[in-house]
N, C-alpha and C positions, 0 to 999 in steps of 0.2 A: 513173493507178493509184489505185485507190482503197484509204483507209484503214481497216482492217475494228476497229472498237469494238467493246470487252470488253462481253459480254450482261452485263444486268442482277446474276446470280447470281455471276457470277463479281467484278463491281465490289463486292458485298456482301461477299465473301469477301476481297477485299482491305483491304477498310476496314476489319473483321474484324480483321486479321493486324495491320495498322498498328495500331490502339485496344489490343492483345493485344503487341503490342513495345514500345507505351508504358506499359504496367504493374508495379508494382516485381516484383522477380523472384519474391519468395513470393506476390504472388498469381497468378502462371501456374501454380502447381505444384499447387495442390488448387482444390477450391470452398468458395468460402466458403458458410458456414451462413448461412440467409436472414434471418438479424438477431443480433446476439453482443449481450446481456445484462449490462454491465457495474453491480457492486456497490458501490456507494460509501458512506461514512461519514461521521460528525463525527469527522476525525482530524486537523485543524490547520491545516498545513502541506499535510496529506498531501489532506485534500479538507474542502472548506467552502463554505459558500452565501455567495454575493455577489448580494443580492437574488435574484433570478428566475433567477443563473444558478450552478453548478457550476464551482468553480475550488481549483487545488493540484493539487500534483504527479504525483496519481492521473490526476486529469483529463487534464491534457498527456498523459502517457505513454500511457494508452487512445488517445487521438485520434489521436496519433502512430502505432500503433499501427495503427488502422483505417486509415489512409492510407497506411501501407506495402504493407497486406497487399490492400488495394482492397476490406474489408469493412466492412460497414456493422456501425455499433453506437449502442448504446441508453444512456446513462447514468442511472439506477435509484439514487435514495437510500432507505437502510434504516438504521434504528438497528443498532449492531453484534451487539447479542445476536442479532434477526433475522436478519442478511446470511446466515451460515453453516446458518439452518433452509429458507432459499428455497433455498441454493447444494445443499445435500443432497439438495432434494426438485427439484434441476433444475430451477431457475425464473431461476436466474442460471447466467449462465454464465462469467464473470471475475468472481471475489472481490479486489479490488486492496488494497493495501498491509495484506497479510498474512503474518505469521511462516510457518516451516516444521513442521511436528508429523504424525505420524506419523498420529494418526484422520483428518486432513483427506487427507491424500494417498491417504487409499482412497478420497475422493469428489473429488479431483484434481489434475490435474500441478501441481510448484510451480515456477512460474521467474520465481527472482530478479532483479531490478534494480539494486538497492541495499542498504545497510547501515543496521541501526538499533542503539540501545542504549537502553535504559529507565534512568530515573534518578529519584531521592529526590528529591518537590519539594517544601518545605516555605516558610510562612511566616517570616518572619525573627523576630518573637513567642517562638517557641522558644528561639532564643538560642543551640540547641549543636551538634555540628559530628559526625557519623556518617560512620563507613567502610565500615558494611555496614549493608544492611535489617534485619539477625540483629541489630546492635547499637543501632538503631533501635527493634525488638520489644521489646528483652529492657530498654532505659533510658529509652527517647523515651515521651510520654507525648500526643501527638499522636494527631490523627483523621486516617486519610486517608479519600476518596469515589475509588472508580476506577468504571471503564465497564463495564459486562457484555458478555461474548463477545467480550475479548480474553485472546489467549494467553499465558500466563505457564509458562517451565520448572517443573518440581517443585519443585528446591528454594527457588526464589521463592514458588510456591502453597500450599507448608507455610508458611512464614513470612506469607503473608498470612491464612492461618486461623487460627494463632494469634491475630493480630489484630482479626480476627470474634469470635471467640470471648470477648477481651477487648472487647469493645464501643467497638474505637475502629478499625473501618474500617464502611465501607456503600456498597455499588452503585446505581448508578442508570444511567440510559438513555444518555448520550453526555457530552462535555467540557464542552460550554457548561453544565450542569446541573451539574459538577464545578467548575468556576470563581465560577459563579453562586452557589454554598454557599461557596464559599474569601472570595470577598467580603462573605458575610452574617455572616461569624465559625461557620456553621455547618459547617466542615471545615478542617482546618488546612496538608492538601495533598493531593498524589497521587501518583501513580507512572507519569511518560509519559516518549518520548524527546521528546527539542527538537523535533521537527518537530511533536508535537503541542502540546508547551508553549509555543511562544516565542508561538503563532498567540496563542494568549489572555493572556499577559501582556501583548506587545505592544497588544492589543484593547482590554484595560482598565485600562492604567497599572501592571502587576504588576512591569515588570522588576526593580525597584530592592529590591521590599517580597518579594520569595522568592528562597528558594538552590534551586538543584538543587546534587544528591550522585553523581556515578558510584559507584554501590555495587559493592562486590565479586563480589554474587550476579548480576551482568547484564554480562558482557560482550557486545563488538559479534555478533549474528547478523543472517542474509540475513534480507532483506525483499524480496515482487514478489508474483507477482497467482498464483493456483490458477485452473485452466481447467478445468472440468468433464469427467470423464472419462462421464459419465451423457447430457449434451447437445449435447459438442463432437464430432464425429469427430476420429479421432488425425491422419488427414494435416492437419487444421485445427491442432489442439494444435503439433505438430511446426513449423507453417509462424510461427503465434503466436509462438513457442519462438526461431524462427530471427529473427525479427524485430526480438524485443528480445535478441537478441544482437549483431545489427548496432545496435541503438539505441544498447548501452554501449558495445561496441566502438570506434564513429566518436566518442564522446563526448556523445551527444544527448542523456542520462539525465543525464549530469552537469550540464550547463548549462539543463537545467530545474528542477532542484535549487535551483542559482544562481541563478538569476531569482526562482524562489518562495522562497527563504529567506534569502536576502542572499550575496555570494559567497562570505564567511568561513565562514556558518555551512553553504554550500551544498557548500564544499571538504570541512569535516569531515567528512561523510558519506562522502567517498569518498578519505580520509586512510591507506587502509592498500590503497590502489590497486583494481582490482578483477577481478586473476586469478582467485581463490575464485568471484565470481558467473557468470564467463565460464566455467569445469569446472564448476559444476553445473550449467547449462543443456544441455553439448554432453553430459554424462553420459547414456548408454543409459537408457532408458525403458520402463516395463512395459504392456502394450497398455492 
């Protein structure tokens, strides 16, 4: 009795189905776009250059990221003011470790990862001790340097204008150029959360020589990546969406945290648990 063998097409087909069951489950469910365009920063902790290569906590999570979903991605550094003019005109296509704000979300989805809060970093030179930014404005006689094209609530952006206005804040292009002046005596602090501050105190011997301040005008909000609603398709967006939801969910987002920022400083991030960023991710979506 002879044994009759699968033609050629149909052995295709099977190896097919097999390569297709080994895949994480959100990439069987859409196609992936033929290259995902990730946006990265000078933000610390959050993404920084280690000679020739890209590393922080932006990083992991993209990569992770791509590997759930079985798509390939491009990692893309931009100064911050930039990032959000490429992500507008559809040239990136993941803006990572970005706030939530209502103009961004018409150029696209936000879904969170994690939690940030901004804080008063000041030289110890100063000498006096603020409860709020407001009381910092109105007594503090300090210079801070912050970054362009990052997002600050209202009533933080009014109190930083008053500032301007008094000639004792000024922008420039990213952190390392904010620290870089904090050293030279030409700036006296800034306004980051730890995950971007601790990167360059630590870097350059700061810890000891600056306080940071939890001011009253910054409580903790979501932080995670906007996905372009211009150059991603939504079953992409959605499959993205569902990915880093299994990411926080199994705990994989936390224990990249902890690795890039130490496990103390990596817990506090996610110290007020993280139901809030798991409902706004499953929250209904507008095409």
């Amino acid at each position: 009795m002879s044994i009759r063998r699968p033609t050629a097409p149909r052995r295709l087909m099977r190896l097919a189905a097999c390569l297709l069951a080994a895949l994480p489950a959100a990439a069987q469910a859409f196609s992936c776009p033929a290259l995902t365009r990730v946006g990265l920063s000078d933000l610390g902790y959050s993404s920084y250059r280690d000679g020739a290569r890209f590393r922080g906590t932006s990083v992991a999570i993209a990569e992770e990221l791509g590997r759930r979903t079985g798509c390939r991605i491009k990692l893309e550094w931009f100064p911050r003011g930039r990032l959000f003019v490429e992500f507008d005109a559809g040239r990136v296509d993941l803006a990572m470790a970005s706030q939530r704000n209502a103009e961004r979300e018409r150029s696209g989805r936000f879904i969170p990862y994690a939690t940030t809060r901004f804080e008063l970093l000041l030289t110890k030179r100063g000498g006096a001790n603020y409860a709020s930014l407001a009381d910092f404005v109105a007594h503090g006689k300090g210079r801070l340097n912050l970054t362009r094209g990052v997002f600050y609530p209202p009533e933080v952006q009014h109190l930083l204008e008053r500032l301007q206005r008094a000639g004792r804040l000024e922008y420039v292009n990213d952190y390392d150029v904010v620290f870089k002046k904090i050293i030279a005596g030409r700036a006296d602090g800034t306004f980051a959360p730890p995950i971007i501050h601790l990167l360059h105190r630590r870097r350059l011997g700061l810890l000891d020589s600056m306080q940071a301040y939890a001011v009253s005008e910054t409580p903790a909000r979501l932080v995670g990546a906007f996905v372009s609603r211009a150059s991603v398709a939504r079953d992409a967006r959605d499959a993205y969406a569902d990915a880093l939801y299994e990411m926080v969910a199994d705990g994989t987002v936390q224990k990249i945290y902890e690795r890039e920022l130490g496990a103390e400083a990596g817990r506090q991030v996610f110290q007020n648990g993280v139901a809030e960023i798991l409902a706004t991710i499953r929250r209904p979506q507008r095409p």
